[in-house]
C-alpha positions in Angstrom: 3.3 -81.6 99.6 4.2 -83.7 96.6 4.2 -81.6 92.7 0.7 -81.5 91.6 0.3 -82.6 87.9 0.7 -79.6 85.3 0.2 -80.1 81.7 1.6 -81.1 79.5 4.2 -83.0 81.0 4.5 -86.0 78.4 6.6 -84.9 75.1 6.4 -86.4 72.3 8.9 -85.4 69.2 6.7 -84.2 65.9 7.3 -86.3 62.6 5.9 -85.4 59.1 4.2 -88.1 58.1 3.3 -91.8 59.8 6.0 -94.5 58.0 5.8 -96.7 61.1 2.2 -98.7 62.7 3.5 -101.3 64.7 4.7 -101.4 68.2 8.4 -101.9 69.2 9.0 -105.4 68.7 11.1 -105.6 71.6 7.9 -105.2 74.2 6.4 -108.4 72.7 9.8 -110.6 73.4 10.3 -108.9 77.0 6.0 -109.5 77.4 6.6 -112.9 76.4 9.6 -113.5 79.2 7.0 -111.9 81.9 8.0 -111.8 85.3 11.7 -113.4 84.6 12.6 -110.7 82.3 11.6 -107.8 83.8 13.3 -108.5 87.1 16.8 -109.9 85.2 16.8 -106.3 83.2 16.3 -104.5 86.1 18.3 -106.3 88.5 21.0 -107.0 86.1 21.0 -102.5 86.0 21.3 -102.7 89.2 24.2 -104.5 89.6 26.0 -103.1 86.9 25.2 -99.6 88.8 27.6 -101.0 91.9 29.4 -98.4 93.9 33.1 -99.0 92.0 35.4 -100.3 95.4 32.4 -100.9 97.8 32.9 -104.3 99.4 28.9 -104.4 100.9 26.3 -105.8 98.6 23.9 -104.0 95.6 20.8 -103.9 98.0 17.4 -104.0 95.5 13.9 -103.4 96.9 11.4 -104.9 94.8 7.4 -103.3 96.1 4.2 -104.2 95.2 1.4 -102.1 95.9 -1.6 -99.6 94.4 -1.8 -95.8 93.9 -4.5 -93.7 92.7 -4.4 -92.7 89.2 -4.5 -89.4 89.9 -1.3 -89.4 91.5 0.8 -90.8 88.3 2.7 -87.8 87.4 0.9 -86.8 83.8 -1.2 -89.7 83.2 -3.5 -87.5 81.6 -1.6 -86.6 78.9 -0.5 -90.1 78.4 -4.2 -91.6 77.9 -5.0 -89.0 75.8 -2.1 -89.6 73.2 -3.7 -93.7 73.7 -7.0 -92.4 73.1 -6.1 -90.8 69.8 -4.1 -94.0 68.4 -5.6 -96.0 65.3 -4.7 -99.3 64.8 -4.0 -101.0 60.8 -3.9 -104.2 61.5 -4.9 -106.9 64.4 -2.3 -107.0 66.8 -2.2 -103.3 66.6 -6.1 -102.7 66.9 -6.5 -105.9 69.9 -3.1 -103.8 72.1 -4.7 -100.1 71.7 -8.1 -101.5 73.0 -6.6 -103.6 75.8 -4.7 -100.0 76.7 -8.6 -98.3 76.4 -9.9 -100.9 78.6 -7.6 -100.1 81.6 -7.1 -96.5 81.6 -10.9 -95.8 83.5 -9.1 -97.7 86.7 -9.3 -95.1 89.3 -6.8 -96.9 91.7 -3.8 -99.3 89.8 -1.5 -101.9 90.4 2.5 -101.1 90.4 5.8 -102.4 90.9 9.1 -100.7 91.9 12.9 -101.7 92.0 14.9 -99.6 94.2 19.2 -100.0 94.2 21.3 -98.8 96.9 25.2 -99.1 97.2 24.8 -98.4 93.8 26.3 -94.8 92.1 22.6 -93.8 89.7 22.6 -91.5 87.2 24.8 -89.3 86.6 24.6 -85.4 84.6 21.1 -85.1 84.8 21.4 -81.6 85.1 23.0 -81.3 81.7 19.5 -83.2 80.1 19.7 -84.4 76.5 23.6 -84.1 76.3 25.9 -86.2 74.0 28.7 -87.0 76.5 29.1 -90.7 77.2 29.7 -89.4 80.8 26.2 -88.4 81.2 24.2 -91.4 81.9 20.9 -90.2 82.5 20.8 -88.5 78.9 21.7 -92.2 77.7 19.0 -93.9 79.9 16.6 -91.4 79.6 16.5 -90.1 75.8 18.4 -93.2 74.2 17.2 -96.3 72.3 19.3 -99.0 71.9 22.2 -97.7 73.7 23.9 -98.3 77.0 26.8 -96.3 78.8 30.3 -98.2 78.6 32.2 -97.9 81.4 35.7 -96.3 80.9 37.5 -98.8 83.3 37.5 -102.0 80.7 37.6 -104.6 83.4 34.4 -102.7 85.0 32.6 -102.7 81.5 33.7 -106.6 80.5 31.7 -108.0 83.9 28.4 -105.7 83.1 25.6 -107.5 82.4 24.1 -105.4 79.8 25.7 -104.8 76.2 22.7 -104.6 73.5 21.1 -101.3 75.4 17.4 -103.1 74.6 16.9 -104.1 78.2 15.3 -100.4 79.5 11.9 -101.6 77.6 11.2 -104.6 79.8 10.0 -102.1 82.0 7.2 -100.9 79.3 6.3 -104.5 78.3 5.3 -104.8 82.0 2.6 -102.2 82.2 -0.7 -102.3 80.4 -0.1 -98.9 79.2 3.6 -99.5 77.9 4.4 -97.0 80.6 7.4 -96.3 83.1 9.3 -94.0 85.2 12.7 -93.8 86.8 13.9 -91.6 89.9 17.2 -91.3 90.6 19.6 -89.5 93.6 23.1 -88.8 92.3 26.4 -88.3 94.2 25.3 -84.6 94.8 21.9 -85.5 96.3 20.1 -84.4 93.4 17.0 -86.0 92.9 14.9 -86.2 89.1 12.3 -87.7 88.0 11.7 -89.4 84.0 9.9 -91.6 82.1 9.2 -93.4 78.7 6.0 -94.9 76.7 6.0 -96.8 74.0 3.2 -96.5 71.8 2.8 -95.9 68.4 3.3 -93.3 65.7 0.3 -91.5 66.1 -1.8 -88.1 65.0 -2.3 -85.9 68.1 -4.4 -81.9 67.3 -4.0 -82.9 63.9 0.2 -83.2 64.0 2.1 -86.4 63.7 4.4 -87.6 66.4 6.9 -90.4 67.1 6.0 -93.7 68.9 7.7 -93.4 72.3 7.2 -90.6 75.1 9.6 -88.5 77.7 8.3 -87.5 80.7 10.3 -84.4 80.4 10.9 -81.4 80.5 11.9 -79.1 77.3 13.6 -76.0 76.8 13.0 -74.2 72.7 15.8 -72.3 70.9 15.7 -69.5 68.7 16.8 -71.4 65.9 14.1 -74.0 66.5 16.0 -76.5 68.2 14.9 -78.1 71.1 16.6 -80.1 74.2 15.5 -82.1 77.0 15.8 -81.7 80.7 14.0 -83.7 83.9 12.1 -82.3 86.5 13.5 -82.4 90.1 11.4 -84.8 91.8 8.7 -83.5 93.8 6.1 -86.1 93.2 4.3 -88.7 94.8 5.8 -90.7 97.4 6.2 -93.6 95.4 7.7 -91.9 93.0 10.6 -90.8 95.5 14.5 -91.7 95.5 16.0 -89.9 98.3 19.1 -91.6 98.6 21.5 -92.7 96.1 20.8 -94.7 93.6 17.8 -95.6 91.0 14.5 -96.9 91.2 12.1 -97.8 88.7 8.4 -97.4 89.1 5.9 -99.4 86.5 2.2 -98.0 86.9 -0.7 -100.1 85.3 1.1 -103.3 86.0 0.3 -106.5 84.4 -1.7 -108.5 86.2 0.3 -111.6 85.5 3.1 -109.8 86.2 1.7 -108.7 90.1 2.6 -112.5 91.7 5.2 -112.0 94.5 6.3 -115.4 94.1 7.3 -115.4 90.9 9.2 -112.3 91.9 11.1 -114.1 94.7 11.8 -117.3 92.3 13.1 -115.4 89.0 15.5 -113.3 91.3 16.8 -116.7 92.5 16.8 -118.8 89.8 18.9 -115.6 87.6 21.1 -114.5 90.4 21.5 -117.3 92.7 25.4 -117.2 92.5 25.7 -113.4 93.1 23.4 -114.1 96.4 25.2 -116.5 97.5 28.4 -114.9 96.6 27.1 -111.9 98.7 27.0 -109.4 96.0 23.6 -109.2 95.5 20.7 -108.6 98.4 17.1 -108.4 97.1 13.4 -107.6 99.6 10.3 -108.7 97.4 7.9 -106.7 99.9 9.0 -108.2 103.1 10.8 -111.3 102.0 14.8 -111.1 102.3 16.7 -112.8 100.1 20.6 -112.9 101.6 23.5 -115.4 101.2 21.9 -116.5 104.7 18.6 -117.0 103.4 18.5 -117.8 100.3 18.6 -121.7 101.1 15.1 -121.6 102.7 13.7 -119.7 99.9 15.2 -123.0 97.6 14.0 -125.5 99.8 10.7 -123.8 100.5 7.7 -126.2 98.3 6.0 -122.8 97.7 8.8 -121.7 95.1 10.4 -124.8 94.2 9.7 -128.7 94.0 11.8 -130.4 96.2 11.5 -134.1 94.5 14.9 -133.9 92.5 13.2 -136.7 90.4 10.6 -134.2 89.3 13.5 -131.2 88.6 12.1 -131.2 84.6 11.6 -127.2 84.1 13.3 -125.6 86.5 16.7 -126.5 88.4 18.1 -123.4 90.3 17.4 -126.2 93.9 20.0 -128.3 91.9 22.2 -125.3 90.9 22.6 -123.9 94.2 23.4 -127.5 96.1 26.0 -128.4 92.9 27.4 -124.7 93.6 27.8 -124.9 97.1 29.2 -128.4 97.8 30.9 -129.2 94.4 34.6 -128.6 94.4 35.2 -127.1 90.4 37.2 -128.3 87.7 39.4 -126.8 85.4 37.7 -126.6 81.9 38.9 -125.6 78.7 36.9 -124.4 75.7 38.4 -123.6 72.5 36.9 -121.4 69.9 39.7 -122.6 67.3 41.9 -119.9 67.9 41.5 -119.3 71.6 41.5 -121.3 74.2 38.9 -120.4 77.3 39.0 -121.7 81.1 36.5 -122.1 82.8 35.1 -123.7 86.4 33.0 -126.5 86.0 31.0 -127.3 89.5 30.0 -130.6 88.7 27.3 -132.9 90.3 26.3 -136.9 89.3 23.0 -138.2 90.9 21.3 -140.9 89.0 18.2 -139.3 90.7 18.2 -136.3 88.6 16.6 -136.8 85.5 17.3 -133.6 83.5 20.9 -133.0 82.9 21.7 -129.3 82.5 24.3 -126.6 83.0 24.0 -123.1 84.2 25.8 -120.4 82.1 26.5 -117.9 84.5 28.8 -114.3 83.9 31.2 -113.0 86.7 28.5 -110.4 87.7 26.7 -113.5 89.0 24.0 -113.6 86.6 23.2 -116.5 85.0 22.6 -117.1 81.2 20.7 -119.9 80.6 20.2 -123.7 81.3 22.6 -125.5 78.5 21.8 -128.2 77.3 24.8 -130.2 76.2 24.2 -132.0 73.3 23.0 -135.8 73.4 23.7 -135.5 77.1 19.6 -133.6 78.1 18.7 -136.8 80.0 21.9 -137.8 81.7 21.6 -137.6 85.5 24.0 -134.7 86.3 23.7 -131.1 86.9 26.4 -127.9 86.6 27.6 -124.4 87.3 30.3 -123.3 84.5 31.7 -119.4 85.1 34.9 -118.5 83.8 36.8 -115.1 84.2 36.7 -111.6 82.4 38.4 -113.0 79.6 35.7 -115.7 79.1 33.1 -113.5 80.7 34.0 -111.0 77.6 33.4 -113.5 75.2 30.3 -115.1 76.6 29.1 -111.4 76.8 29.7 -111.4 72.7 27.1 -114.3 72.9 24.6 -113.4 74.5 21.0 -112.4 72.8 19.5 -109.2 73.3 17.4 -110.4 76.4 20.4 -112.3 78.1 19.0 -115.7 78.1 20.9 -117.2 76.0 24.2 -118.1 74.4 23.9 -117.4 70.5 26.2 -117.2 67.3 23.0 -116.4 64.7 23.3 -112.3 65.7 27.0 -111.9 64.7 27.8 -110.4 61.3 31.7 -111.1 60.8 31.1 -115.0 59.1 34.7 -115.6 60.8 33.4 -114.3 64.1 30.7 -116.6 63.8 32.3 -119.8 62.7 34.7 -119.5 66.0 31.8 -118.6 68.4 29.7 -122.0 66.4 32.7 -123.7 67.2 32.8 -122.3 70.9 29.1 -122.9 71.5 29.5 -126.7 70.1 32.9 -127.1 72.2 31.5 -126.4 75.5 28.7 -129.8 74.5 32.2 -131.9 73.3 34.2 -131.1 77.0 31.3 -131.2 79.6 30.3 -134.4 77.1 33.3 -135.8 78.2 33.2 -134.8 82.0 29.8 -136.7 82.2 30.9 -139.7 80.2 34.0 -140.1 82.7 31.6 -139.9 85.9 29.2 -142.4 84.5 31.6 -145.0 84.0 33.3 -144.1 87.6 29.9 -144.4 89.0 29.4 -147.6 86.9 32.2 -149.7 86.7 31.7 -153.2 84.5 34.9 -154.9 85.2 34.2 -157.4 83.1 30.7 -158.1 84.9 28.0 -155.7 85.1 26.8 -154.7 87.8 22.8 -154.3 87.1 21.3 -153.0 90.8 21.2 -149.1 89.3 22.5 -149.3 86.0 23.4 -151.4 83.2 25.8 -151.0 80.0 25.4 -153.4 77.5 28.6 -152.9 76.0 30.0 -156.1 77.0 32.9 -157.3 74.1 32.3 -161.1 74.6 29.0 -160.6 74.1 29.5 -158.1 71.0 31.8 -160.9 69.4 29.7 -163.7 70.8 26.9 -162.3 68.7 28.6 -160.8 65.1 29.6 -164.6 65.0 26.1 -166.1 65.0 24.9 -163.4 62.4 25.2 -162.9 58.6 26.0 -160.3 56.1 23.2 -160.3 53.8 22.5 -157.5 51.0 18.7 -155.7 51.0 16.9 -153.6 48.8 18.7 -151.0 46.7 22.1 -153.3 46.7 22.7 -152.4 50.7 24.3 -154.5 52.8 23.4 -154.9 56.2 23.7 -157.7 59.1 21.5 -160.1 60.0 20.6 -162.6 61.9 20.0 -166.5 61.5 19.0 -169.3 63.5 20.7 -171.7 60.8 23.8 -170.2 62.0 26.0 -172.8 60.5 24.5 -173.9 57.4 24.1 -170.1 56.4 27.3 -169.1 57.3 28.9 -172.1 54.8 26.2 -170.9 52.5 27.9 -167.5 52.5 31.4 -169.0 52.3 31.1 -170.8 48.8 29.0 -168.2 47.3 31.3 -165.3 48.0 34.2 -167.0 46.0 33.7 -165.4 43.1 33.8 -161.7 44.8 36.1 -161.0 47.3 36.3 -157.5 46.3 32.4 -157.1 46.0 30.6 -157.7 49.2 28.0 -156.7 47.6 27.5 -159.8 45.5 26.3 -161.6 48.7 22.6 -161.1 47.8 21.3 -164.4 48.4 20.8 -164.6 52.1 18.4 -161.3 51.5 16.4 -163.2 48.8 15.8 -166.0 51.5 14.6 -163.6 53.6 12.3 -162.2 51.4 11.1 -165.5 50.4 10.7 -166.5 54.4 8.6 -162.9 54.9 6.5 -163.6 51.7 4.0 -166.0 53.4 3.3 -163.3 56.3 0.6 -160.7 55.1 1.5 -158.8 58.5 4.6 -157.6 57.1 4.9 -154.5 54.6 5.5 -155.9 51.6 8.2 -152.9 50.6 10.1 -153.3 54.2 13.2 -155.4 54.2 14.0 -156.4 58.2 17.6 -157.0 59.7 19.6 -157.2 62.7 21.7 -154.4 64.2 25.4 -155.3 64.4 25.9 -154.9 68.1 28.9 -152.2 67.7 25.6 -149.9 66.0 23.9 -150.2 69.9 24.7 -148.4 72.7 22.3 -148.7 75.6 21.7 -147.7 79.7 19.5 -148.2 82.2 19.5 -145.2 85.0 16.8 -146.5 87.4 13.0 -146.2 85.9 14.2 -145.2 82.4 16.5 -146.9 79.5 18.1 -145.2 76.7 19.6 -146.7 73.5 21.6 -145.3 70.5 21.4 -147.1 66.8 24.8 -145.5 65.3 24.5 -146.7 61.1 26.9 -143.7 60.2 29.6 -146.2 59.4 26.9 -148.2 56.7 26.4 -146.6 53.6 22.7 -148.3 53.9 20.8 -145.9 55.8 22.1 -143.1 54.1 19.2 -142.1 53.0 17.3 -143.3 55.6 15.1 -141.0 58.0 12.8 -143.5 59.6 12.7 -146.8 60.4 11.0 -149.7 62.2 12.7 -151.1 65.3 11.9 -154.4 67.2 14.0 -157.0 69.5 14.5 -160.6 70.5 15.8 -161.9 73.6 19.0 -163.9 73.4 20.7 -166.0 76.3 24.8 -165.9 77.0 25.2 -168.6 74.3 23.7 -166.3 71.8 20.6 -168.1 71.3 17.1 -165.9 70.2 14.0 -166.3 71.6 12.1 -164.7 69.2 8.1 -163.9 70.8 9.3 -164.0 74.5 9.4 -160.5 74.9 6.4 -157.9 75.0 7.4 -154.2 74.4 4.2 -152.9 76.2 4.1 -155.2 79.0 7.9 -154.5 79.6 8.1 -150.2 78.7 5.7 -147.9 79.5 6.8 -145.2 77.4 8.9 -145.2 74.3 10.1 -141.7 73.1 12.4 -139.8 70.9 15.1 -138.7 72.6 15.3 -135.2 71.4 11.9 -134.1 70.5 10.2 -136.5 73.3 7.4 -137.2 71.1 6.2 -141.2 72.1 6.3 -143.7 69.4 3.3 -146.1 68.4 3.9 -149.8 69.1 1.9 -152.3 66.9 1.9 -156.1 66.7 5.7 -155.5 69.1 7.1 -153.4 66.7 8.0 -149.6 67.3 6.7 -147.8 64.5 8.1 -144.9 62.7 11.1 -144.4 64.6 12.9 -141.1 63.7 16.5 -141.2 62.4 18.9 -138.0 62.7 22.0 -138.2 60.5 22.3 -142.0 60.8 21.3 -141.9 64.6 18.3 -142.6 66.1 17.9 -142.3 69.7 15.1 -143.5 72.3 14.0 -142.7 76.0 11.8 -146.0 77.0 10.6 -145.7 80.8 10.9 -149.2 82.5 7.6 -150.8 84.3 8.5 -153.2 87.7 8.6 -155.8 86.4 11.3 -155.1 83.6 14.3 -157.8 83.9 17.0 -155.1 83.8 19.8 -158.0 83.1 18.1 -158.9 79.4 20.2 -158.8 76.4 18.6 -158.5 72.7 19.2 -158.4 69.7 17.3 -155.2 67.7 15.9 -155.9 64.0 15.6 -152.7 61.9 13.0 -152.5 59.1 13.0 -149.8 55.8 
């Protein structure tokens, strides 16, 4: 027979007056991650709990399932504390009654994570203690804190470092509510648990926010200290063999899906499956280094159209992983030098580009983005060793999703880890650069049956020759182009005489322009229109899509330029323009910013608005059938 509830078995420490009326901010980031980062906390503890020298796998049991309420070890006390709570302002008043609204629930939801191979807690016995050896005084009684290991190498590869992870499990439960077992070494077994609610007045005395289900024992100078209770609970509740396991009561019901379980454990931790650290049973599903391909290539977790890979990538991951052979890559910080492994994939079918940041524990970080490189057709694993996997740990957010400089104080420290961040865009940059042109070769001609450069230096010079530097308004210079090629250009010849050291005097050829534009009322009449030298364009077409790059860092012009107006001309080999031959809509179906993917409005075949980013604008234009992928143009800009 399991313990029968006796009261009160919640404590909650006394405070002298209410100072705080908010919730722990934390619950609302780990709320907003949902089912992603409540199983990377708790499977990331589970891994960091590994049996030191075991060669098997951390084996975690993730179970679904419902318990009467009356078998929650001290729920009462815990809805009467909810019941007393006042909210000040919205949030605060909206979480309290969602809490009311499911505490009358006679039988609830729950979720559990159980480790083995692993070592648990240790020194429960000694309860609220202040040795660093006792880690079930740190996990139990302890915000913001996590047990260092004292083997250095051991602590560098653990996944957790900010000691914030322990409240995912709250932010999971409607009641901010959750309990841990644990079995140590000696086969002692104990039983806690934490809410989080707020500072609140209970018989007319003020306590703290959060909650122990614990034990406590009073001293004769007032003092108090906590202890757990041995574990004689509900079944659920039970840990009999070594190890931890977390129990969640009240769970969110957006949190109770089991394939969203199965896909965050794989999409987190799919190198330390598939290096066979890691095993991991969502209810009756295994996930192995055996298995773990048919859970990828299963539709019900994952699309399987590589073309439609926009979200999520952990398919791609886990092919690059397997079958790339990696590359040495180095990452400085400025001072430092990093190396890394770089499993490296090109496939013009992918249409996201993006590289998984993953730690030695096998945990991956986040999806990268490398920077200008989000819609290149590649995909990538980068892992490095402890000395790189101690650095990355120094990078990492509270919630481990995400490699950031913003959180470190020392404004040295955080120039060099800018610097790293940055550096690992400029080398993978270049690795992706290199395999589209091996992929691509031009060889002089281009080959335009998957993908076209128009980069072509004949046709560069070819075209600067039939053009002409003209000034517009605000004295800039810029170049444009002229179907009077000859005439103009001797034009330009006799009136830059005077000048040679003033390009700028070369204003005429901009006043003819004006004069030409002044009989068409369709053109602004503040707008001055002219050609892009082709050394300012960079341009490829990777199947269905095209992407272009207008460079004008090098022109003093646009320097205080942020938008602009963008059309184009066809020219033949000989350089010749044909200038209403080509219809934007009727030749892209989509014309986008690069970055921000917002779509740009074409009117009377002009693309309007187009955003500029420190003298670059770039642009995603998706290609209908009948697009003639072997065109050339030549792109007027008007400000």
């Amino acid at each position: 027979m399991y313990r029968q509830q006796k009261d009160p078995l919640w404590k909650f420490s006394p405070i002298p007056n209410i100072e705080e009326s908010n919730f722990n901010k934390i619950l609302e980031r780990f709320y907003n991650m949902r089912v992603t980062g409540l199983t990377r906390e708790n499977t990331q503890n589970s891994m960091d709990g590994r049996l030191i020298g075991s060669d098997g796998p951390v084996t975690l049991t993730i179970n679904t399932g419902s318990i009467e309420k009356e078998n929650i070890p001290g729920i009462n006390d815990v809805i009467e504390r909810i019941k007393c709570l006042q909210g000040r302002n919205s949030y605060t008043k909206e979480t309290i009654q969602h809490m009311i609204n499911k505490i009358d629930q006679d039988e609830v939801r729950y979720i559990s994570f159980e480790d083995s191979n692993t070592r648990g807690l240790t020194g429960a016995k000694n309860g609220q203690s202040n040795s660093t050896s006792d880690t079930w005084g740190i996990y139990a009684y302890n915000k913001g804190v996590h047990f260092e290991e004292e083997d250095s190498e051991v602590e560098t590869s653990r996944g957790g470092s900010h000691g914030v992870g322990k409240i995912a499990s709250n932010a999971a439960s409607d009641l901010h509510l959750m309990y841990f077992a644990n079995c140590d070494e000696h086969g002692d077994q104990h039983l806690g648990g934490t809410v989080q609610l707020i500072e609140h007045v209970y018989e007319e005395k003020c306590y703290r926010s959060s909650g122990y289900f614990t034990d406590i024992d009073m001293f004769d100078d007032g003092k108090s200290k906590f202890y757990p209770y041995g574990n004689n609970f509900h079944p659920v509740f039970a840990k009999n063999t070594r190890g931890l396991k977390i129990i969640i009561p009240f769970l969110r019901e957006e949190y109770d899906n089991e394939n969203e379980i199965i896909k965050s454990i794989c999409d987190s931790f799919f190198v330390s499956i598939l290096e066979g650290k890691l095993e991991v049973i969502v209810n009756e599903e295994k996930i192995t280094s055996e298995t773990i391909i048919n859970y990828v290539k299963d539709p019900r977790y994952y699309e399987q159209d590589i073309t439609e890979a926009k979200k999520v990538f952990t398919p791609l991951y886990v092919d690059t992983y397997q079958n790339e052979t990696p590359r040495e890559l180095t990452v400085s910080d400025s001072i430092r030098d990093y190396h890394f492994k770089l499993y490296f994939k090109y496939d013009e079918s992918i249409p996201k580009g993006r590289v998984a940041i993953v730690r030695t524990i096998g945990m991956k970080i986040e999806d990268f983005k490398v920077t200008g490189n989000a819609n290149k057709p590649y995909n990538a694993v980068l892992i490095g060793g402890s000395d790189e996997d101690a650095y990355i740990k120094s990078l990492e957010n509270e919630s481990h999703t995400e490699l950031s400089w913003e959180h470190i104080k020392d404004a040295k420290l955080q120039k060099r880890a800018k610097r790293f961040i940055n550096n690992i865009s400029r080398e993978i940059a270049k690795v992706i650069e290199e395999a589209i042109k091996e992929n691509n070769p031009t060889d002089g001609v281009l080959n335009t049956e998957d993908i076209l450069y128009v980069v072509e230096t004949q046709f560069k010079n070819d075209l600067s020759n039939s053009l002409g530097t003209v000034m517009i308004n605000k004295g800039k210079s810029v170049i444009k182009a002229s179907t009077e090629v000859p005439k103009k250009a001797k034009k330009k010849k006799s009136e830059g005489k005077d000048s040679k050291e003033k390009p700028e005097k070369k204003r005429d050829p901009l006043k003819r322009k004006k004069r030409e534009d002044k009989g068409n009322e369709s053109e602004e009449q503040s707008k001055t229109k002219y050609s892009a030298n082709p050394e300012m364009v960079e341009r490829i077409i990777l199947h269905n899509k095209e992407l272009i790059k207008f460079n004008f860092t090098e022109s003093d012009l646009m320097a205080n330029e942020t938008t602009c107006d963008i059309s184009l001309s066809v020219i033949d080999g000989m350089g010749v323009e044909y200038a209403d031959e080509f219809n934007i809509l009727g030749n892209y179906s989509s014309i986008a910013d690069l970055y921000s993917g917002i779509e740009y409005k074409i009117d009377n075949n002009v693309i309007k608005d187009v955003k500029i980013r420190q003298g670059v604008t770039e642009l995603q234009l998706g290609l209908r059938d009948n697009f003639n992928k072997s065109l050339k143009f030549v792109y007027y800009i008007e400000v």
